[in-house]
N, C-alpha and C positions, 0 to 999 in steps of 0.2 A: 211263363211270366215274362222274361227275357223279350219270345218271339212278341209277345202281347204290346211289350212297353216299342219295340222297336216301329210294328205296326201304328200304332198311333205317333208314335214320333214323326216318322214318315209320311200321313195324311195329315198331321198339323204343322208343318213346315210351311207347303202353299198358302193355307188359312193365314198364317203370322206373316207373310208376305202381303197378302193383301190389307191386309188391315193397319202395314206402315208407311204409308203411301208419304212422302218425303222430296221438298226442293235445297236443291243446292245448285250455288253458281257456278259455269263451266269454265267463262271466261270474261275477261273484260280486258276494255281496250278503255286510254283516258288521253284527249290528247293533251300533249307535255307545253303546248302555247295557251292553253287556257288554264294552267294549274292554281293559277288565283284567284279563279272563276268563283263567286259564292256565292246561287240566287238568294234573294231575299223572298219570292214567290213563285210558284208554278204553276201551268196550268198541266192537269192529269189526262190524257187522252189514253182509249185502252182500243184498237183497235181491233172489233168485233162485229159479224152481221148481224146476231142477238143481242138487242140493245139491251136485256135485263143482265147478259153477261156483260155488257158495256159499262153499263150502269153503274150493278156491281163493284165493277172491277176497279171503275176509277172511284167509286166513294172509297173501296178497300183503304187502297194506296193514299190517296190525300189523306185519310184518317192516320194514317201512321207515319205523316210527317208533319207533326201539328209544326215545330217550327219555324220548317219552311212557309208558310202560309199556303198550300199545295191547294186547290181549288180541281171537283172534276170539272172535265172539259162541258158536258153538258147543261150545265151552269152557268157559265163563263159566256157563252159563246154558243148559235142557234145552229142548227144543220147548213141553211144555205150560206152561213156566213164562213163556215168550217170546207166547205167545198172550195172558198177562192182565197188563194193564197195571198193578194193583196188585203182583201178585204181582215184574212184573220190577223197578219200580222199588223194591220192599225187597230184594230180593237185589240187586239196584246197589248203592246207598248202604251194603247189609252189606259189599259186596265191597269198599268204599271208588272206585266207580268215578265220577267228577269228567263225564267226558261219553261220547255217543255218536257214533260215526260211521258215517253211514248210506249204504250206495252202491247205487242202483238205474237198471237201465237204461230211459232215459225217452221214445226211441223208437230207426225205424230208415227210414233214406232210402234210397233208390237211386234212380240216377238213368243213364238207356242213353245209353252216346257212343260216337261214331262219327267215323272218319277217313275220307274219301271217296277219299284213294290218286289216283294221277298220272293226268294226262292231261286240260291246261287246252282241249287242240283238239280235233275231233269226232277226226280222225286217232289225235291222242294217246289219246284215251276208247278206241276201237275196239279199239287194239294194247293196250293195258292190261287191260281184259274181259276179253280169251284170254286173257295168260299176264304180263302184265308184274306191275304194282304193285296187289296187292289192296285194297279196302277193308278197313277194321278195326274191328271192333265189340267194346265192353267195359263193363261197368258198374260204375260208382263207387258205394261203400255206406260211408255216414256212420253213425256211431251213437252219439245222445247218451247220457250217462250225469250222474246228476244226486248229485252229494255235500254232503250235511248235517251238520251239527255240533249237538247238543244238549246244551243245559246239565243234568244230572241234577236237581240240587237243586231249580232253576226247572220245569223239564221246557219250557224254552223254546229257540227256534231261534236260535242265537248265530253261525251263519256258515253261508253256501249256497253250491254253484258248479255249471254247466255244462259238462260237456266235449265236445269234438268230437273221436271218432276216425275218420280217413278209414281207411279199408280193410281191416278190422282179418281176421287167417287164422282166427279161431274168438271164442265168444262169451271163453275164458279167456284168451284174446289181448289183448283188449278191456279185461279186468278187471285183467291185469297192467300193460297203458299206464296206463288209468287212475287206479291204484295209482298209479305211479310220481307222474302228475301235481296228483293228489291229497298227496300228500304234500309234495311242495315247494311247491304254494301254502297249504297251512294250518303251515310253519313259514317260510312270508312274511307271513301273518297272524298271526302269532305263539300260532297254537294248538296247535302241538307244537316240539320240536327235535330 
């Protein structure tokens, strides 16, 4: 019974790992000349080659800052107008847009674990091999994403953050933790509400 309960202990640890797939902030940076910085709108850009992750990503994010008045970027503003930096910053400021908020994925880990499964004596190893307690092999996959805040007016960088998501089931997976996480630390910096 003992060895029974240990064995499955063992092969559902991996399982419970995967299935808590989790973002948390790593870092942030605010700078200390714009601390009374406080848009009234933004526009959401998610920097991605998959525009449905694009898409996505920025409806995620403006939807969880209704106060800000948070707009995605492909709304706002057409492709060739988003390629020229003159061009977007006069259709901002016409839109009356206050700042940007920028989310790009900025890389990706993985890393192979493995559980070596019962059997501390040569005995125990042997009877284990054939049939008892297998080993278990799985890989953990981190993936930073990197969120910016920019001041339109200045066109300068007013607040950074790092996130870490362990295990995330798809890249729009990723973009929706992020969102969420994203969101509550920029109305604890008081850049939205």
């Amino acid at each position: 019974m003992r060895r029974t309960f240990r064995t499955l202990l063992l092969l559902s640890a991996p399982l419970l790992l995967i299935g808590c797939a989790s973002t948390r902030i790593s870092s942030s940076w605010a700078d200390p000349q714009a601390s009374g910085f406080k848009p009234k709108s933004a526009m959401v850009l998610v920097i991605s080659p998959n525009e449905v992750t694009r898409r996505s990503g920025e409806d995620e994010l403006a939807s969880l800052l209704p106060g800000l008045h948070a707009a995605p970027a492909y709304r706002l503003l057409t492709e060739p107008v988003l390629k020229d930096k003159d061009a977007t910053m006069k259709a901002l400021k016409a839109k009356g847009v206050d700042a940007v908020i920028l989310l790009r994925f900025a890389g990706v880990q993985r890393e192979l674990n493995w559980a070596p499964g019962m059997g501390p004596t040569f005995w125990g190893y042997y009877r284990w091999a054939w049939a008892e307690s297998p080993a278990w092999a799985w890989t953990d996959t981190t993936v930073w994403t990197e969120v910016r805040v920019y001041r339109v007016s200045t066109d300068k960088l007013v607040w950074a953050g790092v996130f870490r998501t362990f295990d995330p089931k798809s890249p729009q997976d990723a973009i929706a933790q992020v969102a969420r996480s994203a969101a509550e630390a920029l109305q604890k910096a008081g850049l939205a509400s």
